[in-house]
N, C-alpha and C positions, 0 to 999 in steps of 0.2 A: 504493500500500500504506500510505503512514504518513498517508496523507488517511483511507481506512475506518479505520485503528487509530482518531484524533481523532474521527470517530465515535460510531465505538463506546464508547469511552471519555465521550463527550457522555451519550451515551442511556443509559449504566450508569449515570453521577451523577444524573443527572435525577431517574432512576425506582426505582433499589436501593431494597430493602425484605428484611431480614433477618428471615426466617419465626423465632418459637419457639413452638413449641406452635400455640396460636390467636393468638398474639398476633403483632403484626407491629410492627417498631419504623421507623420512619423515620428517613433522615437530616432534620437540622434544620439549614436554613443560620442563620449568627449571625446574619444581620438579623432573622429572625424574632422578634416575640415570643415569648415563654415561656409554656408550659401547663402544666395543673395535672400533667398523667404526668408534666412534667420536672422539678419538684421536689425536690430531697431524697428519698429515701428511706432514712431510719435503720433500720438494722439491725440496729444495738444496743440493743436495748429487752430488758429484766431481764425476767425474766418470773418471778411469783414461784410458790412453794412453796405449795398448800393447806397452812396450820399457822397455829396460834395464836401463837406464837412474832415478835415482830419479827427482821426479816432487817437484818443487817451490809452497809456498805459493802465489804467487804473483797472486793478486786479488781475491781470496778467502775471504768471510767472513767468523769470526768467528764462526759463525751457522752450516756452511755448516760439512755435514759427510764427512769426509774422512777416506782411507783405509790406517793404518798405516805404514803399510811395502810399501806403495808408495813413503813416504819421508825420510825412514830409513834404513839402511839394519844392525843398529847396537840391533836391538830387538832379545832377544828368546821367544817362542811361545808353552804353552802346552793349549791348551783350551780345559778346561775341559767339557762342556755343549754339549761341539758338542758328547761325549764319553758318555759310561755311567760311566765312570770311576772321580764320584761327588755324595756327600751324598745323591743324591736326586735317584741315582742310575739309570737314567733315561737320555736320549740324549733330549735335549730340541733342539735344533739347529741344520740345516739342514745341515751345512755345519761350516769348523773352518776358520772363521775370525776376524781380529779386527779392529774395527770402531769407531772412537770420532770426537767429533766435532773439527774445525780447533786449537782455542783457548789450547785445550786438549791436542791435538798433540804437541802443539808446546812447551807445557811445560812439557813433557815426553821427548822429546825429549831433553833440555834444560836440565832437569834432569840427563839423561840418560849419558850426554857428564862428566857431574859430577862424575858418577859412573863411566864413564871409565878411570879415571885418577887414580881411585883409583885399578882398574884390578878387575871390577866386571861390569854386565849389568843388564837392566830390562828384567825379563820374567812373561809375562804374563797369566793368567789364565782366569780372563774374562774381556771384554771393555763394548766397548758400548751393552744395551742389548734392542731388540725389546718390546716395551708393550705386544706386543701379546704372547711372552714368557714370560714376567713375570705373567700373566694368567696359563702358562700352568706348571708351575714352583706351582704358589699356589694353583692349582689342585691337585696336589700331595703334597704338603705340604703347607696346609693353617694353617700357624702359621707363627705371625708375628715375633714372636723371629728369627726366621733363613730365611722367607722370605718378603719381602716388598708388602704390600698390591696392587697389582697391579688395582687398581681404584685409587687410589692416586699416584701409580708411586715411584720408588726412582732415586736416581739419574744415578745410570745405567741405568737409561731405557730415560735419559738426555743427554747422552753422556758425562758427564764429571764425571764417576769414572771410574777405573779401581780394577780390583783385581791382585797382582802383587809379586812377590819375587825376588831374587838376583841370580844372578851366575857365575860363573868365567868365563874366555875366552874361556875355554874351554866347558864349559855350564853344571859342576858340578853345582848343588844349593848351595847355604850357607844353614848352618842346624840353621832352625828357630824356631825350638823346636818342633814344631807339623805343619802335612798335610797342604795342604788348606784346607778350609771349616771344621777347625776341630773344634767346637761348646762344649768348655769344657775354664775351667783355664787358663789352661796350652798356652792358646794362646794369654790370655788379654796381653795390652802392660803394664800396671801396677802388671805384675805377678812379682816382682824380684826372687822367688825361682826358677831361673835356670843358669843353667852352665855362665861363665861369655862369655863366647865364642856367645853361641846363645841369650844373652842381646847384646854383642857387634854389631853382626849382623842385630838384631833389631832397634838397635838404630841408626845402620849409612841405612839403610832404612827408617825411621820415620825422622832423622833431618836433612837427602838431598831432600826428598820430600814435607817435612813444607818447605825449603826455596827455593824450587820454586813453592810455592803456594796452596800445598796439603793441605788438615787435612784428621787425623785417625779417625777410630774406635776405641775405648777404645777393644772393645773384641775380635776385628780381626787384628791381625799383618800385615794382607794382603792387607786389603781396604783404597784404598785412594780418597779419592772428591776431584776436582777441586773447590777453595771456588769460583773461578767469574763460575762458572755453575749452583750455585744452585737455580737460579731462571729460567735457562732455561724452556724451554717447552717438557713436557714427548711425547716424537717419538714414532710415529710405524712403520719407516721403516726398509725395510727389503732388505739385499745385495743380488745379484745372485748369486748363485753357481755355479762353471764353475767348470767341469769333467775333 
């Protein structure tokens, strides 16, 4: 009798499968790698109000997704991933939005009121980014040099980076010596051989965004982490796209 129980109890682990709906969820033993269903899934994501109006933090956690131009209207916006127009030459992204978590928001935005004192704005290039993009991102380029191993996640895919440049009121860029995504010298922030004009530019991007809580990439002028995000948890949600 306690031999069939051991059994039985063999072939229930092996093979259990917890029916919901059409979906069936497996057991996952811990050796296993990780896939992209096991992810995160945030289900805190704000969902905003059709209104002209910007919408308040108030009662929002810090976790929660939010959609940026919901509490802002002082951003400009090129996103490059929803285009093919990005080294990877490829549209990752079903549609162009930008998404961070509350915490994110609030110090872009903090930032942002900084830059405009000076008659310059943030525009952004990418935010929050889905795990399941960063998959489809290291399909086409599975090299960690230029992309983040999407089984480990970076912090784009945490909500608390952004990729981002300056531009005037009018929404000229400042010339930062090189493209986004431009994976060469000429873009480390410890390059000093360039014009003084594009260090100057540089540099009042780099130490308005350390003092409201950034840090850089040494070889991207463009990338900046939120440092209270980087222990969040790598997300896979993903925004609707409305026509």
């Amino acid at each position: 009798m306690r031999n069939f129980f051991l059994c039985f109890l063999l072939i229930t682990v092996c093979s259990c499968k917890k029916q919901n709906g059409n979906k069936s969820i497996s057991i996952v033993l811990p050796s296993t790698s990780q896939s992209i269903d096991e992810i995160v899934q945030d289900t805190l994501v704000h969902e905003p109000v059709k209104k002209n109006t910007l919408m308040p933090f108030d009662g929002l956690a810090d976790t929660t997704f939010v959609r940026l131009a919901d509490f802002s209207n002082d951003f400009a916006y090129d996103m490059r991933y929803a285009t093919e127009n990005n080294f990877l030459k490829a549209k990752v992204y079903d549609c162009a939005e930008c998404y961070t978590r509350v915490k994110t928001a609030k110090a872009l935005i903090q930032a942002n009121k900084t830059f405009l004192h000076k008659g310059v704005k943030i525009k952004f290039f990418d935010c929050y980014r889905p795990n399941s993009v960063q998959y489809k991102m290291w399909e086409i380029v599975p090299n960690p040099q230029y992309v983040a191993n999407p089984v480990k996640g970076s912090i784009h895919n945490k909500g608390g980076a952004v990729d981002i440049t300056l531009v005037d009121l009018e929404g000229k860029e400042l010339d930062m010596g090189t493209d986004f995504d431009f994976f060469g010298k000429r873009a480390y922030h410890d390059n000093m051989d360039l014009p003084e004009e594009i260090l100057a530019n540089r540099r009042l991007l780099k130490e308005t965004m350390e003092a409201h809580g950034f840090w850089s990439i040494r070889t991207e002028w463009w990338h900046y982490n939120l440092s209270a995000a980087s222990n969040d948890k790598v997300a896979n949600f993903k925004w609707d796209c409305n026509d």
